[in-house]
C-alpha positions in Angstrom: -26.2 33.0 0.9 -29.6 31.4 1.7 -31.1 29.0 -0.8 -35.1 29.8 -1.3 -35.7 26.9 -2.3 -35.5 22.5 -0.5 -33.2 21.6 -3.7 -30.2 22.3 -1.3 -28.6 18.9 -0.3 -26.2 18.7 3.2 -24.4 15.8 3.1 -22.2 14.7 6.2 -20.0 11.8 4.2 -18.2 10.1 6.8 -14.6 9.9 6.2 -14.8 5.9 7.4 -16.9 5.7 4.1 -14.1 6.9 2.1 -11.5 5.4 3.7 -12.6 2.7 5.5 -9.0 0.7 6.2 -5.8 2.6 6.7 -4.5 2.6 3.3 -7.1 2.1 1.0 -9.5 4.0 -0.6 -13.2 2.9 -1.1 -12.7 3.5 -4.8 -15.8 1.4 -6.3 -17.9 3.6 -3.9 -16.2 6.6 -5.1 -17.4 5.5 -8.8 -21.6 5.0 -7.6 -21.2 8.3 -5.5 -20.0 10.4 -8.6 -22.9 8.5 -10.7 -25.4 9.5 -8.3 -24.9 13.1 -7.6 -24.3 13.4 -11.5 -27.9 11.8 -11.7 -29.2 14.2 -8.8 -28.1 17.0 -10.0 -30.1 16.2 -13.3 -33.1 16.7 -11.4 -32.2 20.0 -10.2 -30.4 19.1 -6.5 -27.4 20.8 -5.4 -25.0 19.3 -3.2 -22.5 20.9 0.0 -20.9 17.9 0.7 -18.6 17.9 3.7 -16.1 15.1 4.3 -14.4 13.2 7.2 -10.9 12.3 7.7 -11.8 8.4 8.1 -9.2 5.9 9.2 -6.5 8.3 7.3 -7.3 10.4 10.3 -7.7 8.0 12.8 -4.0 6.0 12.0 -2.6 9.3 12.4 -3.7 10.4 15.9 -3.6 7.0 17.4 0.5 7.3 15.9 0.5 11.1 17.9 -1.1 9.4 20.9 1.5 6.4 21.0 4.3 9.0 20.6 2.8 11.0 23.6 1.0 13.6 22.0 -1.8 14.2 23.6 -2.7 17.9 23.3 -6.4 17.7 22.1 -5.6 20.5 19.5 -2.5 18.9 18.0 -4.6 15.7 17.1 -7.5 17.8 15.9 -5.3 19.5 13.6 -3.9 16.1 11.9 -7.5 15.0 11.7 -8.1 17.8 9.6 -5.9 17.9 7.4 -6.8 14.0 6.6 -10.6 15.5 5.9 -8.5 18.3 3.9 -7.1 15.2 1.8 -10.3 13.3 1.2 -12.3 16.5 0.5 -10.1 17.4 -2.3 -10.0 13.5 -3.3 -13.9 13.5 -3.8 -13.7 17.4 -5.1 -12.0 15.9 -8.0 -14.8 13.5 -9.1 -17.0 16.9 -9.7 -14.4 19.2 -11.2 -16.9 20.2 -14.0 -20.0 21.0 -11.5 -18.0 21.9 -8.1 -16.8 25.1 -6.5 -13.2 26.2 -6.9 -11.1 24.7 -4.3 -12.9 23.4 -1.0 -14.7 25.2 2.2 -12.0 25.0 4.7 -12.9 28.0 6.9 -15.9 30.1 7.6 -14.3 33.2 5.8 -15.1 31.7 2.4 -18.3 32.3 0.9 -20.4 29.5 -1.3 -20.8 31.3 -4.6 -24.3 30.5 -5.8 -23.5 29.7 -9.1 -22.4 26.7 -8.4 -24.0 22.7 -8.3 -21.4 21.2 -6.0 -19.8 22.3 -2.8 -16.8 20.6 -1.2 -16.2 21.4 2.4 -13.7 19.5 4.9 -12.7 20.3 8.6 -12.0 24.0 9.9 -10.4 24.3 13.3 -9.5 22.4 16.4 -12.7 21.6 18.7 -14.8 21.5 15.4 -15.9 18.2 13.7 -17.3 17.7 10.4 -20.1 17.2 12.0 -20.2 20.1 13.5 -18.9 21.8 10.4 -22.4 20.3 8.2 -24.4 21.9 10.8 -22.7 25.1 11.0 -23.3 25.2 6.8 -26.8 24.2 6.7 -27.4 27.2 9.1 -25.3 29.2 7.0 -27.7 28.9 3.7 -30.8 28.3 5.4 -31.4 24.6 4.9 -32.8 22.8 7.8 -32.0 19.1 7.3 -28.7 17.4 7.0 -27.6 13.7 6.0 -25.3 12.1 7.9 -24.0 9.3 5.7 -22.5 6.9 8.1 -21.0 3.2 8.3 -23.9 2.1 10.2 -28.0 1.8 9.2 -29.2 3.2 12.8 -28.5 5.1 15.6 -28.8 2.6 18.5 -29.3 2.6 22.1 -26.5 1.6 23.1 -22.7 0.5 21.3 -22.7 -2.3 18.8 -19.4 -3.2 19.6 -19.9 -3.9 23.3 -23.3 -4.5 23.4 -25.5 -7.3 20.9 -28.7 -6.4 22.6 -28.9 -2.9 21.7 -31.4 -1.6 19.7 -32.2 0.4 16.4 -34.0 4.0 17.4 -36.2 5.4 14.2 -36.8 8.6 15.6 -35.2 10.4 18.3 -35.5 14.0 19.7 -32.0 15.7 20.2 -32.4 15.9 24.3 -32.7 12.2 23.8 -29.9 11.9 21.7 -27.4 13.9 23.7 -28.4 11.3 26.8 -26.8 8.3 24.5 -23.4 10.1 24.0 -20.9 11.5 25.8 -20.7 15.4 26.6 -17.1 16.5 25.6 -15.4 16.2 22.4 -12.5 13.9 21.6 -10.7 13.6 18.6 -11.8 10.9 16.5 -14.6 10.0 19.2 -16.9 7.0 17.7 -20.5 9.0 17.7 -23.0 9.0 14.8 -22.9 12.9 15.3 -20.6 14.3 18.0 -21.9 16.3 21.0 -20.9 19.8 19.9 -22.5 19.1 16.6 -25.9 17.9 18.3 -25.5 20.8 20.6 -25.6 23.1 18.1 -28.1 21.4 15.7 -31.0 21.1 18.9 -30.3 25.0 19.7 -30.7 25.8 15.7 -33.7 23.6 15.0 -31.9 21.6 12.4 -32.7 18.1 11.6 -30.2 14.7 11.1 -30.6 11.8 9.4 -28.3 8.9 9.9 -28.1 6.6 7.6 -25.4 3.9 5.6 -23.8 5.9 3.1 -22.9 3.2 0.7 -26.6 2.3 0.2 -27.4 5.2 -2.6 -30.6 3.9 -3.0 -31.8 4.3 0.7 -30.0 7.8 0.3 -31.7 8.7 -2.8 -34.9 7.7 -0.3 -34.2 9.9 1.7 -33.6 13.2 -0.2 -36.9 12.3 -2.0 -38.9 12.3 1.2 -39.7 8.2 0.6 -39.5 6.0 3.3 -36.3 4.8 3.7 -34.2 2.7 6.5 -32.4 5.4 9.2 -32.6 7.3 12.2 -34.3 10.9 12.5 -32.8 13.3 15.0 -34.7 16.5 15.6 
């Protein structure tokens, strides 16, 4: 269904929020993220969250790669059922407000009636990512949150690179110029290429920003200034 009104809330959670190290669960952020949807929802917000399969996902596939599997769909599919995991994890901490069970396919509809959507990885060759973007077409909502391990999307990578800098606002032709063209599982991108593909051909908009920081978050649903990157 299409929501009439900008009360409608996409959030991309990155699974490397969740889970950041193989083995352990982020559970004092857990705790603040249930406080602060419970306090959104308060003022009327309604939430389709959509989860990533985090390191669970990524000790996984690097296990299937060391073993010799390297069919691109096999190690999709284990990273999807790690998002399948953590989307039922972080289901649980809205069990009053959310939707029975969790969006795991396009077949199921989001029943209106509902606060709190929980949505997790679908099919090979489709992200999370790609998965948010696909929903906030679905029910007419033009913006989606990418809530992320890092503040910025930069020009360059972090890890290899010191001098790179933080970009504020970026159009998605740019965007697509900073990352590679084909999907890989598990590929290290603040929003993969099928995803921004898709989201420059559909006119939706990203913001990237640190999960964890629910005040810069809270920002940024309000339409305050707040510390990220714009896509669009």
């Amino acid at each position: 269904m299409k929501y009439k009104n900008n009360k409608t809330i996409i959030i991309d959670l990155g699974g490397s929020i969740v889970v950041p190290v193989a083995g352990e669960i982020n559970v004092e952020f857990l705790k603040d993220f249930r406080a602060f949807i419970l306090k959104m929802l308060k003022q009327e917000f309604r939430f389709i969250i959509v989860v990533g399969g985090g390191k669970t996902a990524r000790i996984y596939q690097e296990a299937a790669r060391k073993i010799g599997i390297i069919s691109c769909e096999d190690l999709d599919l284990i990273g999807i059922h790690a998002t399948h995991i953590n989307a039922y994890l972080i289901r649980s901490l809205f069990y009053k407000y959310a939707s029975d069970g969790i969006i795991d396919n396009f077949r199921k509809r989001i029943d209106g009636g509902w606060k709190i959507v929980i949505a997790s990885g679908t099919k090979p060759g489709w992200s999370t990512d790609y998965v948010s973007m696909r929903l906030a077409k679905k029910v007419g909502v033009k913006k989606v949150i990418v809530a992320s391990n890092i503040d910025y999307v930069y020009t360059g990578d972090m890890k290899k690179d010191p001098t790179v800098k933080p970009l504020f606002v970026i159009s998605w032709k740019n965007y697509r110029k900073l990352i590679s063209d084909e999907w890989t599982p598990g590929m290290p991108s603040p929003v993969d290429p099928i995803a921004a593909k898709f989201a420059q051909k559909n006119g939706i908009e990203a913001i990237v920003l640190r999960g964890t920081d629910l005040k810069n978050l809270e920002k940024s649903i309000a339409g305050q200034e707040f510390i990220g990157t714009i896509i669009s």
